[in-house]
C-alpha positions as CSV (number, residue, x, y, z in Angstrom):
1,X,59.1,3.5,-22.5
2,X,56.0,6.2,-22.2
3,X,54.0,4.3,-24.6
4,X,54.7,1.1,-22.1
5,X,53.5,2.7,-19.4
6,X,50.1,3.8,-21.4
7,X,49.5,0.3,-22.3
8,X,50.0,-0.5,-19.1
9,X,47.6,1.9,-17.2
10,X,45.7,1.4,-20.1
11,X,44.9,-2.4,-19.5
12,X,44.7,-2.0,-15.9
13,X,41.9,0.1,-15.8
14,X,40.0,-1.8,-19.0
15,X,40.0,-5.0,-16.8
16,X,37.7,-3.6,-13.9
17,X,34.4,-3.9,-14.2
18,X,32.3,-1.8,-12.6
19,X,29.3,-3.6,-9.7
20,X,26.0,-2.3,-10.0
21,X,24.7,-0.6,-6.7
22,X,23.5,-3.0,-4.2
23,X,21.1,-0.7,-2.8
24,X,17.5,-0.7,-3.1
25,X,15.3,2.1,-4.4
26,X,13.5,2.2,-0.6
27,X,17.5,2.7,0.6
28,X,18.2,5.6,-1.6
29,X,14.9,7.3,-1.7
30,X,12.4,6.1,1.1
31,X,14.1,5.3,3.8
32,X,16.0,9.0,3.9
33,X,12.2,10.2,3.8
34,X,11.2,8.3,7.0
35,X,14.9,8.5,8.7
36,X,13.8,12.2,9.2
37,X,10.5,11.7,10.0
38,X,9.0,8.2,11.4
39,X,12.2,6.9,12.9
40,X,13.6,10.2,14.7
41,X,10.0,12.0,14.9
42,X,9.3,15.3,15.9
43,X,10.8,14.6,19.4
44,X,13.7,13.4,17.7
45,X,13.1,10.1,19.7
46,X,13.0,6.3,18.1
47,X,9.7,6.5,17.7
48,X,8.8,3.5,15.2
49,X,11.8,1.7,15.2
50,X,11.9,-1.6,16.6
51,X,13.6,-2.2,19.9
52,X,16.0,-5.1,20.6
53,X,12.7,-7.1,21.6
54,X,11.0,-6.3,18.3
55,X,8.8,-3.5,20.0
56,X,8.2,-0.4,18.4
57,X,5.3,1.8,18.6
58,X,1.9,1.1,17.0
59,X,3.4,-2.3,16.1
60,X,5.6,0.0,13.1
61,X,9.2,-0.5,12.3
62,X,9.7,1.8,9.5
63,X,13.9,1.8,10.0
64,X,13.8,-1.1,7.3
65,X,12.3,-2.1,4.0
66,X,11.2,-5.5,5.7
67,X,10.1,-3.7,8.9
68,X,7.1,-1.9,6.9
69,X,6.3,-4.7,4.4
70,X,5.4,-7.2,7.8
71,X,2.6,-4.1,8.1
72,X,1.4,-3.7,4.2
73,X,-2.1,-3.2,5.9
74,X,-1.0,0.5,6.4
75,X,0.0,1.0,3.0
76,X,-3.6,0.4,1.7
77,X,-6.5,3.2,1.7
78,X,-7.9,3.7,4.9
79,X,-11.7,4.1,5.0
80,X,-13.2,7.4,3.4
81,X,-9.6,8.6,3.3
82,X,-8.8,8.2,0.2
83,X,-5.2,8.1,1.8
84,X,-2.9,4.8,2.9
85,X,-3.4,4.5,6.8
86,X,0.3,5.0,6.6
87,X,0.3,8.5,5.5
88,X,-3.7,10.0,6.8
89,X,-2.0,10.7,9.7
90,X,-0.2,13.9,8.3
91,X,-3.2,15.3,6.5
92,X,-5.1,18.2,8.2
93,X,-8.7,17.7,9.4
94,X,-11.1,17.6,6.4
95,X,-14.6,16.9,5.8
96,X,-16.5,13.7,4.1
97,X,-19.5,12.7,3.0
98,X,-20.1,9.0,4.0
99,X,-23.3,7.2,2.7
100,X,-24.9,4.1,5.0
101,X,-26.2,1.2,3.4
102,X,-29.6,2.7,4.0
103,X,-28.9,5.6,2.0
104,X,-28.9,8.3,4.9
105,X,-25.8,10.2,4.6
106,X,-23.3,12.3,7.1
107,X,-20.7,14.3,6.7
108,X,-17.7,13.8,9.1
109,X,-14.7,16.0,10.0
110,X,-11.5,13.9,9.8
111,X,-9.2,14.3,12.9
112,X,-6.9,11.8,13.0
113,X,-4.3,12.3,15.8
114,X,-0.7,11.5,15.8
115,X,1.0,11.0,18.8
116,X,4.3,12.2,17.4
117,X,1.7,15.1,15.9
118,X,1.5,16.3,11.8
119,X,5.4,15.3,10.7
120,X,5.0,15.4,6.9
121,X,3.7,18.2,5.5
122,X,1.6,17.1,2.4
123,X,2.3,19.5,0.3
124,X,6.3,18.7,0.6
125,X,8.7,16.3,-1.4
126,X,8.8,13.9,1.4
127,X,5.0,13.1,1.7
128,X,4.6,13.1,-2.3
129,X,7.9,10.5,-2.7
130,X,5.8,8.2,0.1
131,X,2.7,8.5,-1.7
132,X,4.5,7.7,-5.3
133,X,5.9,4.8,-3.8
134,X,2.6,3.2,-2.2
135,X,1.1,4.3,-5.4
136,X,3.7,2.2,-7.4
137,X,3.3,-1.3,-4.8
138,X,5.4,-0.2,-2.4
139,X,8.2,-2.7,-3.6
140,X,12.2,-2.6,-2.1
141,X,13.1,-1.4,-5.7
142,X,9.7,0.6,-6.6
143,X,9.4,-2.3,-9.8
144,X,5.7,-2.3,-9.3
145,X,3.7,-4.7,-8.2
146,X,4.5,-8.5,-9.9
147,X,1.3,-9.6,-12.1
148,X,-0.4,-12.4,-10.4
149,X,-0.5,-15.8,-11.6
150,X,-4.0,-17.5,-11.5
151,X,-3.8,-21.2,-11.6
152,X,-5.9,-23.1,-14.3
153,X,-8.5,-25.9,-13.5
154,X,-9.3,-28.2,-15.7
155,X,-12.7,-27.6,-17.3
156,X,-15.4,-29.6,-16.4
157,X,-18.1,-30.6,-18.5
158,X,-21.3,-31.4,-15.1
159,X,-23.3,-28.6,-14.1
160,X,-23.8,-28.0,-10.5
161,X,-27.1,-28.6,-8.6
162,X,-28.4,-27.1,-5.7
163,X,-31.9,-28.6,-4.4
164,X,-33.5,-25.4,-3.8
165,X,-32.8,-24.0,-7.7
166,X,-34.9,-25.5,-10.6
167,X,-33.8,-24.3,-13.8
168,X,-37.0,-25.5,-15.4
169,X,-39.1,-23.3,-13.1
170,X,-38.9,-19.8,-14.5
171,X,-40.0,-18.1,-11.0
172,X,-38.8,-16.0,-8.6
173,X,-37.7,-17.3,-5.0
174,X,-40.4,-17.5,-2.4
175,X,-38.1,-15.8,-0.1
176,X,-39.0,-12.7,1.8
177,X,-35.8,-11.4,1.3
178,X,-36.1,-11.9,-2.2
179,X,-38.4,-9.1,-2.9
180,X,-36.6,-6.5,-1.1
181,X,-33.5,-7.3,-3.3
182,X,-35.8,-7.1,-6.3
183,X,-37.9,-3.5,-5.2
184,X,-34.0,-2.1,-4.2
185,X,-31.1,-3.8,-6.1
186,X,-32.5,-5.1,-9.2
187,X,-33.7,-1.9,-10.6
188,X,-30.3,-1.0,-10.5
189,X,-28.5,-3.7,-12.5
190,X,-31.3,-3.2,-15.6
């Protein structure tokens, strides 16, 4: 009778089969991060969380995966940051050097405001998981970004024209913009 009763716990339990997790890496990791800091903020208000109309401040619904990919413009570097626009926000004041076209330079003081104020310190778990994260594509299950797939044209065997290039003329362009590319840029390229 007691070796009935294993085999029958026994097969009972071999038959279940266990479901993978239906959660996504930004649910387990991510979103915890921004629960506590985006979405309640500092005033522990709903600060970037979209209301019922779709509202939420600076246009930022960070409460879901599919809120913050609509905005993947503030997960790419901002400026002279070096830092997604997403995150520059928590980073103290710090200075850069930023170089014109015309080769003066300047050197800035970052002070990016917040309205919520600094609510990741960049030096803590939180900020560094974010960074990782945008680092890594910024994808629902931090898989990377997908290789892209470039469509193939068929070759083509004419060469291109354009009336004002003569291949058989080995000159330079009569343009007066020509020579300042060739006393500045050129130069550089040999």
């Amino acid at each position: 009778m007691i070796g009935f009763a294993t085999f029958a716990g026994l097969s009972s339990s071999s038959c279940t089969v266990r479901q993978p997790d239906s959660t996504t890496y930004f649910d387990r990791t991510v979103s915890p991060v921004l629960s506590t800091s985006c979405v309640r903020g500092a005033a522990a208000g709903a600060c970037h969380v979209a209301d019922p109309k779709g509202n939420a401040f600076g246009n930022l619904d960070v409460a879901t995966f599919d809120g913050i990919n609509h905005r993947r413009d503030l997960l790419a570097n901002y400026g002279p940051y070096g830092q997604p626009a997403l995150l520059v926000k928590n980073i103290p004041p710090f200075t850069v050097d930023v170089q014109s076209f015309d080769g003066t330079k300047e050197t800035i003081t970052t002070d990016i405001k917040h309205a919520g104020g600094p609510i990741l310190d960049p030096t803590a778990t939180g900020y560094q998981v974010l960074r990782r994260w945008i680092e890594n594509g910024a994808t629902a299950n931090n898989s990377g970004v997908a290789p892209s797939t470039l469509t193939r044209l068929p070759c083509s065997t004419t060469i291109g024209s354009d009336p004002a290039f003569d291949p058989t003329k080995n000159q330079d362009p009569a343009t007066a913009d020509f020579s300042q590319f060739r006393d500045q840029v050129a130069p550089v390229i040999k």
